[in-house]
C-alpha positions in Angstrom: 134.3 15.3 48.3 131.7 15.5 51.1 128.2 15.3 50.8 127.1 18.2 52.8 122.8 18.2 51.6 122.3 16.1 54.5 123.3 18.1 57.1 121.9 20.2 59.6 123.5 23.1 61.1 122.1 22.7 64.8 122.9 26.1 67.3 122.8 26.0 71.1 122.7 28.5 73.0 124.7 28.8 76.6 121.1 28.9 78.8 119.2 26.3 76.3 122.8 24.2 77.0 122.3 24.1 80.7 119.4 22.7 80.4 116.6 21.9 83.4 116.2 19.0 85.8 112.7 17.2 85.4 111.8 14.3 87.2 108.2 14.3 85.7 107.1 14.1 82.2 103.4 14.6 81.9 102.2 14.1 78.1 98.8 14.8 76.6 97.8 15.0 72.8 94.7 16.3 70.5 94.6 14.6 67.1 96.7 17.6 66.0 100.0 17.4 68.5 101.4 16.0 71.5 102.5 18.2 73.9 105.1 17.2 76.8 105.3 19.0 80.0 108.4 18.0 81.9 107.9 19.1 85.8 109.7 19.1 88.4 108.8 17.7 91.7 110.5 18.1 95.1 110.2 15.6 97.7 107.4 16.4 100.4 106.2 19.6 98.6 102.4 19.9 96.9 103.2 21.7 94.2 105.3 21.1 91.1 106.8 23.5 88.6 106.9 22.7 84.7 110.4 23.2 83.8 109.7 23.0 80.2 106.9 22.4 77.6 107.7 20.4 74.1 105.0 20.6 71.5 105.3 18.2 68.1 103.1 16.8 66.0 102.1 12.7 66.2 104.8 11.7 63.2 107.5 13.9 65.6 106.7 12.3 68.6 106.1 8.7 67.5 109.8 9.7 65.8 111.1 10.6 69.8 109.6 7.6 71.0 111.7 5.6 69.0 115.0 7.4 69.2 114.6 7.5 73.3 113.8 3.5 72.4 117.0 3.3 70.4 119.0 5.1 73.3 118.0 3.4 75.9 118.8 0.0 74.1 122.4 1.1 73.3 123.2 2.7 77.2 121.5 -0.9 78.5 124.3 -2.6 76.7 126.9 -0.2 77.6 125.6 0.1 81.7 123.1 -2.6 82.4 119.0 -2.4 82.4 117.7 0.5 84.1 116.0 -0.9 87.0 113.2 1.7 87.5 110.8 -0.7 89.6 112.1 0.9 92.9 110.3 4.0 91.5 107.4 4.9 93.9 103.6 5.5 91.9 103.4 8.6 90.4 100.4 10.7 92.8 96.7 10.6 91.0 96.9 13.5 88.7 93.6 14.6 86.1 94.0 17.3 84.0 91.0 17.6 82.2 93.0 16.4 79.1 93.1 13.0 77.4 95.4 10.1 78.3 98.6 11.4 80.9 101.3 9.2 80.8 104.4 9.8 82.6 
């Protein structure tokens, strides 16, 4: 017999399963939520579009952060460290909010 109290019946829908491209994640937080703003940048061009906005509260994010930490241990030691120092700076950004981290 299964146990079945444990389980979450997740839907996707077709658009949501594309999903976007972001090669940006701007995040910000209040004491109530953090909220994650994933942009996308083109090469040469001022302006940047967010793709996508995630809002959760500090025990869901500090929950992300450790699953993405989780993740990326097990695809090291399936592929090999991510080498992300060839990554150029990210350009000065301020927006008026509290800590931006990409």
């Amino acid at each position: 017999m299964e146990n079945n109290e444990n389980q979450i019946n997740i839907e996707l829908n077709e658009e949501l399963a594309e999903g976007v491209y972001s090669n940006l994640a701007i995040i910000t937080h209040s004491q109530a939520e953090f909220v994650a703003d994933f942009v996308q940048m083109m090469p040469g061009m001022p302006k940047a579009k967010v793709r996508s906005r995630v809002i959760m509260s500090p025990q869901n994010a500090k929950r992300l952060m450790r699953a993405l930490a989780e993740n990326i241990q097990k695809y090291e030691q399936l592929n090999g460290v991510i080498n992300d120092s060839d990554t150029p700076p990210f350009p000065p950004m301020n927006f008026g909010g509290t800590n931006n981290k990409a």
